[in-house]
C-alpha positions in Angstrom: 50.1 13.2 -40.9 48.2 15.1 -38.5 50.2 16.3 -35.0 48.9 15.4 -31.9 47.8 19.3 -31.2 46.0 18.5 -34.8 44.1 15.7 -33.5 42.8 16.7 -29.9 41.5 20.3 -32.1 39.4 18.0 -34.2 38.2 15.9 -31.4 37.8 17.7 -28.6 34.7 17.2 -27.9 35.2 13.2 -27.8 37.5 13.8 -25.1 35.5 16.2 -23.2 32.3 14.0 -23.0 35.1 11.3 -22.5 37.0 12.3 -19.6 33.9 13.4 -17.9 32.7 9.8 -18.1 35.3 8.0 -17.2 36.0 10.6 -14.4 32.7 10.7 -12.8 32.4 7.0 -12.9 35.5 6.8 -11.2 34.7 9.8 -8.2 31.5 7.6 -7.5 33.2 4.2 -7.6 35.8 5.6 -5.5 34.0 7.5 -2.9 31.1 4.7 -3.1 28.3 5.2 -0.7 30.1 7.8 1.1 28.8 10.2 -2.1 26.1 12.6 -1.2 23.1 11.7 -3.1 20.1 14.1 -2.9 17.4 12.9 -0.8 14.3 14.6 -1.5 12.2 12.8 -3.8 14.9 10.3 -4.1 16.5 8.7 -1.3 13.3 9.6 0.6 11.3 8.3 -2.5 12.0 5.5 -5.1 15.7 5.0 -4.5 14.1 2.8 -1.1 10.9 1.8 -2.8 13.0 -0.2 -5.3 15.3 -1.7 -2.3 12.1 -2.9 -0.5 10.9 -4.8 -3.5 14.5 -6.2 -4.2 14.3 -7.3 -0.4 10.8 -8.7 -1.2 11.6 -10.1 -4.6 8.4 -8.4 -6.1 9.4 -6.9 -8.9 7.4 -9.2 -11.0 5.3 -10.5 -8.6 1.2 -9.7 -9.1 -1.4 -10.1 -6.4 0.8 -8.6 -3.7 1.4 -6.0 -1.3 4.9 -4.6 -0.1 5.3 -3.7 3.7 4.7 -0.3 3.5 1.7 2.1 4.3 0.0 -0.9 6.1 0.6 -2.8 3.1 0.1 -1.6 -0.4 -0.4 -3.2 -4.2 2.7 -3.9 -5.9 1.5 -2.1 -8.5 1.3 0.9 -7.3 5.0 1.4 -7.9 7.0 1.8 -11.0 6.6 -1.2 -13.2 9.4 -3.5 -14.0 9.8 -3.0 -18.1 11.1 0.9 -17.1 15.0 0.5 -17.9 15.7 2.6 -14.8 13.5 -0.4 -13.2 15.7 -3.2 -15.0 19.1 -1.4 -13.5 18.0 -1.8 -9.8 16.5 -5.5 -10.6 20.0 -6.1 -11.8 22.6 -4.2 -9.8 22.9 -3.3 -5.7 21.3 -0.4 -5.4 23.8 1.6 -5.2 25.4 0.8 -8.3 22.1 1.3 -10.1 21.7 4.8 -9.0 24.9 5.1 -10.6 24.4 3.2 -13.7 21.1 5.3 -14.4 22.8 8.6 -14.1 25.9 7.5 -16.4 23.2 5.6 -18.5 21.0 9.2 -18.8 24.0 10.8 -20.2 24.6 8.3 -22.7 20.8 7.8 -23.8 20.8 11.9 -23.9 24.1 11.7 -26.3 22.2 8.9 -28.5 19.2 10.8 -29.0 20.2 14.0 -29.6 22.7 13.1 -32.5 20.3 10.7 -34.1 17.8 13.5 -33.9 20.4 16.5 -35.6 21.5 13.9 -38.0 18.2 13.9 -39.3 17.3 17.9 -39.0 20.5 18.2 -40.8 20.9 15.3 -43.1 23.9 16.7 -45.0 26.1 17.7 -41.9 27.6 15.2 -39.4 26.8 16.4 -36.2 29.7 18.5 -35.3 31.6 19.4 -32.0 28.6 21.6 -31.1 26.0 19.2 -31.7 27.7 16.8 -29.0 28.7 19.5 -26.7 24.9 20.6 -26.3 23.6 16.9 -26.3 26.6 16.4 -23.3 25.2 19.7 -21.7 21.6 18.4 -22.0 22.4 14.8 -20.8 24.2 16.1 -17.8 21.0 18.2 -16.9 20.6 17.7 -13.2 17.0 16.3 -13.2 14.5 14.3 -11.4 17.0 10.9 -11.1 14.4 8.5 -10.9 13.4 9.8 -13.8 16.6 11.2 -15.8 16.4 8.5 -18.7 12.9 9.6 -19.5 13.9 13.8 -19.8 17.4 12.0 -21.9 15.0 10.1 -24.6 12.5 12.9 -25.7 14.5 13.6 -28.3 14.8 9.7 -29.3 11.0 9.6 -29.7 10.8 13.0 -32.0 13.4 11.0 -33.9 11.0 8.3 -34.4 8.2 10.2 -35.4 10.0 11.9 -38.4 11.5 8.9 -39.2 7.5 7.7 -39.5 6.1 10.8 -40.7 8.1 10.9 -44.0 9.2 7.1 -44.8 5.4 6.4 -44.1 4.3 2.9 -44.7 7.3 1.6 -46.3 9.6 -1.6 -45.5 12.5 0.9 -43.9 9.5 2.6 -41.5 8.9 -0.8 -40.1 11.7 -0.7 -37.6 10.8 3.1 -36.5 7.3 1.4 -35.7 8.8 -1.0 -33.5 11.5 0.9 -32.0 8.3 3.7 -31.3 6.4 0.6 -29.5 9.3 -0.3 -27.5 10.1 3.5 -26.5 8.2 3.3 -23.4 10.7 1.1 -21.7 12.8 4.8 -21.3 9.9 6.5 -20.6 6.9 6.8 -17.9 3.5 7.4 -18.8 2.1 9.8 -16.3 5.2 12.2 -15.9 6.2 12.1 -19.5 4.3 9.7 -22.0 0.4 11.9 -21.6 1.9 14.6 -22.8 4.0 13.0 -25.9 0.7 11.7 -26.9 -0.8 15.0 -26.8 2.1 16.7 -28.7 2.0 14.3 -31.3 -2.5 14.3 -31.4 -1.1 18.4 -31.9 1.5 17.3 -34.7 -1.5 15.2 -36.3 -3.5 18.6 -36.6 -0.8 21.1 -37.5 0.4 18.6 -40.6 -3.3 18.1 -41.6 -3.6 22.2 -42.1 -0.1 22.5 -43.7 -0.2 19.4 -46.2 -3.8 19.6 -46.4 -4.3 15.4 -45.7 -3.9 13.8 -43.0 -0.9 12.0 -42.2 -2.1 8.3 -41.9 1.2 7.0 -40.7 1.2 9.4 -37.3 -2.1 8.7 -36.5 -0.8 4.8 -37.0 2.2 6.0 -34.6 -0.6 7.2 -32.1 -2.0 4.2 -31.9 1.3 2.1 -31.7 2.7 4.4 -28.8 -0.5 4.4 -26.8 -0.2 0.5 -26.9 3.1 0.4 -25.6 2.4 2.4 -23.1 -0.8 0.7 -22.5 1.1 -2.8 -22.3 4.3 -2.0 -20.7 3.2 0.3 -17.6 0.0 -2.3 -17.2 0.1 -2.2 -13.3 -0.5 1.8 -13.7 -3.3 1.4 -16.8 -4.6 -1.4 -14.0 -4.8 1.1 -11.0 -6.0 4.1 -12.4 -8.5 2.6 -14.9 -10.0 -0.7 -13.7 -9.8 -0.4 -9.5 -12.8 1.9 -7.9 -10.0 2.1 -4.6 -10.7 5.8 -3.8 -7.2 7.5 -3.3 -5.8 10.4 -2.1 -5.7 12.0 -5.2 -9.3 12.7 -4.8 -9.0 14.9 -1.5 -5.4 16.5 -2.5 -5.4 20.5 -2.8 -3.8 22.8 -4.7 -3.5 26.5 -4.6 -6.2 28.1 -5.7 -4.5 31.4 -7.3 -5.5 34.4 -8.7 -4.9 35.8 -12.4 -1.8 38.2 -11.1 -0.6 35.0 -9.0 -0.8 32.6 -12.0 0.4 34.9 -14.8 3.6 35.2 -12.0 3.9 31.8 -11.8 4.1 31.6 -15.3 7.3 34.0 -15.4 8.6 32.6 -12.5 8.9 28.9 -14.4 10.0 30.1 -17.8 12.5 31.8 -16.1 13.8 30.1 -13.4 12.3 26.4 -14.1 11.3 24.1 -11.2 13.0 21.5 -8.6 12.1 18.7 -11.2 13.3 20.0 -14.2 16.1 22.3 -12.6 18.3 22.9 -16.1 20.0 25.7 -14.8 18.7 27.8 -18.0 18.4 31.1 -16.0 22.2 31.8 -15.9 23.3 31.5 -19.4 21.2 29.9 -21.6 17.7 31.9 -21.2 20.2 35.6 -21.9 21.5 34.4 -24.8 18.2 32.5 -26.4 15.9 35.9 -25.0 19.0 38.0 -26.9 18.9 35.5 -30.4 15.1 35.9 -30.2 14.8 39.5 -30.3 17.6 40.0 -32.9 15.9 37.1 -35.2 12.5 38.6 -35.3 13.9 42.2 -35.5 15.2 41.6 -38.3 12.2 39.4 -39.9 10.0 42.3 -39.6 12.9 44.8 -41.2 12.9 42.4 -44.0 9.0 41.9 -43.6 9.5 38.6 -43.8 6.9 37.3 -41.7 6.6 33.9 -43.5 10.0 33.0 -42.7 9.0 34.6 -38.9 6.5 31.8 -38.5 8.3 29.4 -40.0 11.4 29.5 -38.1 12.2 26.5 -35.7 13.2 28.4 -33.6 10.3 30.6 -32.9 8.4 27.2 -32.5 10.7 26.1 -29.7 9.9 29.9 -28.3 6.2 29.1 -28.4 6.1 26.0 -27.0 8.6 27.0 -24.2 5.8 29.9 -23.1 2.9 27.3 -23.4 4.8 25.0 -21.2 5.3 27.8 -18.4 1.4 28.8 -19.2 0.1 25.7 -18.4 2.5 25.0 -15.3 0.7 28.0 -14.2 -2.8 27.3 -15.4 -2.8 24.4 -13.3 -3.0 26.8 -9.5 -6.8 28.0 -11.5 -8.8 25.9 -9.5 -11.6 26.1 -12.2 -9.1 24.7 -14.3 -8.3 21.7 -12.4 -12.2 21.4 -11.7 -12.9 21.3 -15.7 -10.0 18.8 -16.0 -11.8 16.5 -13.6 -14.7 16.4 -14.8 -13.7 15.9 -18.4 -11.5 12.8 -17.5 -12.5 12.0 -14.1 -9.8 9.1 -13.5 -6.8 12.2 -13.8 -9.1 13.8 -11.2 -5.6 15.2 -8.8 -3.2 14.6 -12.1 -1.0 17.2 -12.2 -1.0 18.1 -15.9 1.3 21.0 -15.8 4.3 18.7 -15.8 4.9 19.9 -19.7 7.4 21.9 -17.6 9.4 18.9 -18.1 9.7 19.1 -22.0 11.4 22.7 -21.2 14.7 21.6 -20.6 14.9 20.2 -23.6 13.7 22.9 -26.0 16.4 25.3 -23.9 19.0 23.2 -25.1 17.5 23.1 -28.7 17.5 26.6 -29.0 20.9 26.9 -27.9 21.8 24.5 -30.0 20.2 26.1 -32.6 22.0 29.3 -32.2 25.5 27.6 -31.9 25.0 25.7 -35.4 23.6 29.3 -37.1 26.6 31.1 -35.4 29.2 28.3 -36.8 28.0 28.6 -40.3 29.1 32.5 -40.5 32.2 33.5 -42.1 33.4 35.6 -38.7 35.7 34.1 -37.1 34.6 35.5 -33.6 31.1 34.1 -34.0 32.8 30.7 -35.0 34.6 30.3 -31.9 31.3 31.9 -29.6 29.6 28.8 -31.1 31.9 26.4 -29.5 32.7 28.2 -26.5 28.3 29.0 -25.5 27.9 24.9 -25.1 31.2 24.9 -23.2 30.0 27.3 -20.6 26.6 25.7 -20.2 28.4 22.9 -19.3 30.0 24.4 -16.6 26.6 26.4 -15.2 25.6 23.0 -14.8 27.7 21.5 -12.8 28.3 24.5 -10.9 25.2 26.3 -10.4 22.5 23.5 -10.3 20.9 23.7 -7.2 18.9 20.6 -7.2 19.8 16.7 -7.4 23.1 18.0 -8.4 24.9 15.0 -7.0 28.3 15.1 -8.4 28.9 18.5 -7.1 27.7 17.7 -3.5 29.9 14.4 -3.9 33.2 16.4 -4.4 32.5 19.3 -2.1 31.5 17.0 0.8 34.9 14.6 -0.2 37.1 18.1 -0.6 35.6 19.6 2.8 36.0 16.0 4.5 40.2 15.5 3.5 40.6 19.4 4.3 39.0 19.9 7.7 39.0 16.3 9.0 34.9 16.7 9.2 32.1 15.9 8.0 29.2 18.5 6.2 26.3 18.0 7.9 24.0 16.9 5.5 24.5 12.8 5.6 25.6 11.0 2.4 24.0 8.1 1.2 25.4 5.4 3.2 24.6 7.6 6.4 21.4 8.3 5.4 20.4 4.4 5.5 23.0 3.2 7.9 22.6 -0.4 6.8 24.8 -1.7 9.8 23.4 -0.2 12.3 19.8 -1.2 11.4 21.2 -5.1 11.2 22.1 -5.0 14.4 19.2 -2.9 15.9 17.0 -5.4 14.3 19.1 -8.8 14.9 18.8 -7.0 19.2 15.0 -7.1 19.3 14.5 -9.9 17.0 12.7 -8.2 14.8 10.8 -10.0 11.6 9.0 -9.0 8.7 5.9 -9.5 10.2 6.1 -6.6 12.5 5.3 -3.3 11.6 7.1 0.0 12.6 7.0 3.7 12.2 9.5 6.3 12.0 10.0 9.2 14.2 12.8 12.2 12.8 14.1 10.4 10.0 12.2 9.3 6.8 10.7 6.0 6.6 11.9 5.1 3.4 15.2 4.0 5.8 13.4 1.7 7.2 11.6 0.5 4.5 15.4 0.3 2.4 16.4 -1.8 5.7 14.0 -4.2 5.4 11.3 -3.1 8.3 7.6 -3.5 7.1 6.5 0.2 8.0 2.9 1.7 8.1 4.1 5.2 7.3 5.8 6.1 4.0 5.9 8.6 1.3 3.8 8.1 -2.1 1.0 10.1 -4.5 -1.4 7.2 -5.0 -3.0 5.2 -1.9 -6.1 4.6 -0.4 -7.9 7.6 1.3 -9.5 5.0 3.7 -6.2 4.4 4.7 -4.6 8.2 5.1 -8.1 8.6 7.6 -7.0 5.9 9.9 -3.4 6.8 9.7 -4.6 10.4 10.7 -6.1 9.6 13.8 -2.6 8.3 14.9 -1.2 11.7 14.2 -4.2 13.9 15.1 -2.8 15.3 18.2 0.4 16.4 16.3 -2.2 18.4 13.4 -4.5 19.9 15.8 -1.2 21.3 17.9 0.1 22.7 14.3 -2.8 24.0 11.6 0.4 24.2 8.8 0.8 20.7 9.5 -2.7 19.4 9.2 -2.9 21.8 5.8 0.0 19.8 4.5 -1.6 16.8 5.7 -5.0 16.7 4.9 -4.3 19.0 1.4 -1.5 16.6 0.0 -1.0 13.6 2.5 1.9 11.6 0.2 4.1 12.3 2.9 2.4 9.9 5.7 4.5 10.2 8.5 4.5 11.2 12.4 4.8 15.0 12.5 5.9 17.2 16.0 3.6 19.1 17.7 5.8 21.7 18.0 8.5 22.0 15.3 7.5 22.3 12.0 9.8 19.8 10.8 11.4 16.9 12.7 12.3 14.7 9.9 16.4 15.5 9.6 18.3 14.0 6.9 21.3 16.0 8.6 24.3 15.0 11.4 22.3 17.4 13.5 19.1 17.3 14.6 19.0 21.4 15.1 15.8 22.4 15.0 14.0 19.8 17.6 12.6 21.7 20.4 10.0 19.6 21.8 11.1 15.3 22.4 7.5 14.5 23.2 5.3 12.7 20.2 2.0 13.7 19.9 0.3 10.5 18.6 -2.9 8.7 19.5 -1.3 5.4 20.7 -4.5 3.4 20.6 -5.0 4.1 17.3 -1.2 3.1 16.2 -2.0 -0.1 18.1 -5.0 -0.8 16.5 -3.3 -0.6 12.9 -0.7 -3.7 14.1 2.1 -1.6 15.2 4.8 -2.4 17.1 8.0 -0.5 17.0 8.5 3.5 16.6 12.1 3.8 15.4 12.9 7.6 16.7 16.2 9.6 16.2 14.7 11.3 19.4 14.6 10.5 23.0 10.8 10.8 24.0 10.1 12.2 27.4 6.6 11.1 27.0 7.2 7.5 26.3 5.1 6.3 29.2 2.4 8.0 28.6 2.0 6.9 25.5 2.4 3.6 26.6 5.6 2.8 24.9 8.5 0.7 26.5 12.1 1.8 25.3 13.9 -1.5 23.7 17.5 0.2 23.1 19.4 2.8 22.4 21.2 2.2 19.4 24.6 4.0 17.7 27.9 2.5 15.9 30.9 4.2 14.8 29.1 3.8 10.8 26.0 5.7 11.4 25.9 9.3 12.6 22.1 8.4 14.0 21.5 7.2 17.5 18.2 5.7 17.4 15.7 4.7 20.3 13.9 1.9 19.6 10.1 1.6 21.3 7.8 -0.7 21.4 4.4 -0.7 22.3 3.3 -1.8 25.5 -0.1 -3.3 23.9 0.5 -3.6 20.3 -1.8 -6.1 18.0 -0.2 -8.6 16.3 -1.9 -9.2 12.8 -3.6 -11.9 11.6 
């Protein structure tokens, strides 16, 4: 009978990628919405978009707008067969945020042991194998869309599965499952480029078995339909509605060859805010070390067939394509060529093959680990367990994006220790539910009156239930960004950085300063405000139905922009105190 000491050194890992579970589920659930979630591109972004159409019940609703940006399609935002979708149709938001994170890991977990199951058909996967699937599930990456970087390897699984049982009765699920596969992912982030990869599979099996592989280009077709069926709203907006948007007036940097070829390093090496995998610190030494030392010795043994043929050169190559491309895409010529080949991606950002990156880092660690624990040394054997360890731990230490569970326990630790708060607000701060039930139960506020936000993202009113005409989003009318820019064209002629943000990009529709480059705080403090005058075209705010500005900042121009303070607003659960405005001739809309 094994001893105890017996059993946790032949299951270690279950109790690693156990413990972590069950502890981080309880940290969250415990702190609750006192944890500090990261807000940009998330709490700022879809965390609130998905509230507002929970408040609006519209997540299957069709032929409607939701109260933001004067009023925009439905279907402009994510569709409701995404799981990460389903979670926050299901659960209070909150909880869903949650649930996708924990949910990421375990997809991640799934997909990565189905897939070395079937690289490696005679080994089960081993301690490593789930210590570098548990590193690349915890991968702190873009949240909303964590469960699509956790199933890439699910769908590679389901392309082998196709490629060699072919036509037969046991392929028939693996068609199914590959049809359903878009409900984990997201087309224009993720699901373009699988269809390319696998259009570059197609070719690259054609020249090595010398016939084309019937059953992939069978998958093709199934995959595109999914994606096709289940994200129908975007397939609807970008295809079939001759609504010109912003993406057709949105700039990128135009750089030169040094510039690009730099951005190129720059991203292998130190990835990008999206797909921050924190590779640079261990991972890239070791994979850049293993790389040389492979091929050395392939050319010693002038083995170059074996050199080509070696996995992990492949995940090599395709980790310096995705960098070259993320850099292509600042060649303006480049982006011009793109346009006019497939003018509805004209503004698509088709360097986001970044995002299959973290993945192949964690391959080719992977890869090493396995080759390492089949050696006879015994120091090589234990390096091969300990490499996925540490990774682990460069994770959740030196993340520096979206790394929420880290924030969560330094901002807990710093609150019990010093009696204060950080300064950054956490996520029930950062919407301050109460206090916006009361602001809006004082002025009688209903959903047919529409605000803006001044110092604070909209997306908290838009969580709270206030039908705003600012807001943050890649894909609106560029009739409306024109009117919404003669609201704010004082502020852009005051700051030309501004206006280049604004007129170059424009997702971010919001009331800038005049003065400050930012005024939009998501902190306790508002340091940084210099000027509490707006700069704003009042008329034109009235004429697009406005009638509240909610402002973290007392305006000492109110009346001359013909704005009448309502209230001054603050409660012991919100570190804001807001000013509520109203103005003195706002249209009310038909």
């Amino acid at each position: 009978m094994k001893t105890i000491a017996g059993r946790i050194a032949t299951r270690w890992h279950y109790i690693l990628v156990g413990m972590f579970i069950i502890a981080a589920s309880l940290m969250y659930l415990i702190v609750g919405e006192n944890s500090y979630i990261a807000i940009p591109d998330n709490l700022d972004l879809f965390v609130a978009q998905y509230k507002m159409m929970k408040n609006t019940g519209t997540f299957w609703a069709h032929a409607v707008d939701v109260p933001f940006l004067n009023g925009i399609s439905r279907d402009n935002l994510p569709g409701e067969f995404y799981l990460y979708s389903i979670l926050y149709m299901i659960f209070p938001t909150y909880i869903a945020y949650i649930a996708g994170y924990i949910l990421k890991i375990i997809i991640a977990l799934v997909s990565c042991l189905l897939l070395c199951r079937d690289f490696l058909p005679d080994e089960k996967p081993g301690d490593i194998a789930w210590i570098c699937a548990f590193a690349y599930g915890i991968l702190n990456l873009f949240p909303a869309f964590g469960i699509c970087f956790a199933s890439i390897p699910l769908v590679i699984y389901f392309l082998r599965k196709i490629y060699r049982l072919g036509f037969s009765k046991p392929a028939i699920k693996y068609y199914v499952l590959l049809f359903l596969y878009p409900v984990v992912s997201y087309f224009s982030y993720f699901g373009m480029f699988i269809l390319g990869y696998l259009v570059l599979a197609i070719i690259w099996r054609l020249i090595a078995d010398k016939k084309l592989s019937l059953p992939l280009c069978v998958a093709l077709v199934i995959l595109s339909a999914g994606f096709v069926i289940f994200e129908y709203r975007l397939f609807g907006a970008m295809l079939f509605s001759d609504e010109v948007t912003i993406r057709s007036t949105m700039k990128d940097a135009s750089m030169s060859f040094s510039a690009i070829f730099a951005q190129c390093a720059d991203v292998f090496k130190n990835g990008m805010m999206h797909a921050d995998d924190a590779h640079s610190y261990l991972v890239l030494p070791v994979c850049t070390f293993y790389f040389f030392f492979l091929n050395i010795r392939y050319i010693i043994r002038k083995d170059f067939k074996g050199m080509v043929h070696d996995i992990y050169n492949l995940f090599a190559v395709l980790l310096v394509f995705n960098s070259f491309v993320y850099g292509i895409y600042y060649s303006e010529g480049m982006r011009d060529f793109v346009a006019l080949v497939l003018p509805p991606l004209t503004g698509w950002q088709f360097n986001r093959t970044i995002f299959f990156s973290p993945f192949l880092w964690y391959a080719s660690l992977f890869i090493i680990c396995i080759r390492m624990a089949k050696r006879e040394n015994v120091i090589l054997r234990l390096l091969a367990r300990m490499l996925p360890v540490a990774a682990v731990f460069v994770i959740l230490l030196g993340s520096k994006h979206y790394n929420d569970l880290y924030d969560t326990a330094y901002g807990t630790l710093y609150k019990i220790r010093t009696g204060h708060e950080v300064d950054r607000l956490n996520y029930s701060e950062f919407y301050s539910s109460e206090l916006f039930d009361t602001i809006k139960n004082d002025v009688g506020y209903n959903e047919s009156d529409w605000a803006v936000a001044y110092g604070m993202h909209p997306a908290v009113l838009e969580y709270n239930g206030i039908s705003t005409l600012d807001g943050y989003l890649g894909f609106y009318s560029q009739e409306y960004k024109e009117k919404f820019r003669r609201v704010i064209a004082p502020a852009l002629e005051r700051k030309e950085n501004t206006r280049i943000y604004f007129d170059d990009w424009g997702a971010r529709c919001y009331l800038y300063s005049g003065t400050d480059d930012s005024i939009v705080m998501a902190t306790r403090s508002m340091t940084g405000v210099t000027d509490n005058n707006i700069y704003i075209e009042d008329k034109a705010l009235s004429d697009l139905g406005c009638r509240y500005i909610f402002s973290r900042i007392e305006l000492e121009n109110a009346d001359e922009k013909n704005l009448t303070l309502r209230g001054e607003y603050e409660d012991s659960s919100s570190p804001y105190k807001i000013y509520v405005y109203e103005l003195k001739n706002f249209k009310t809309r038909g």
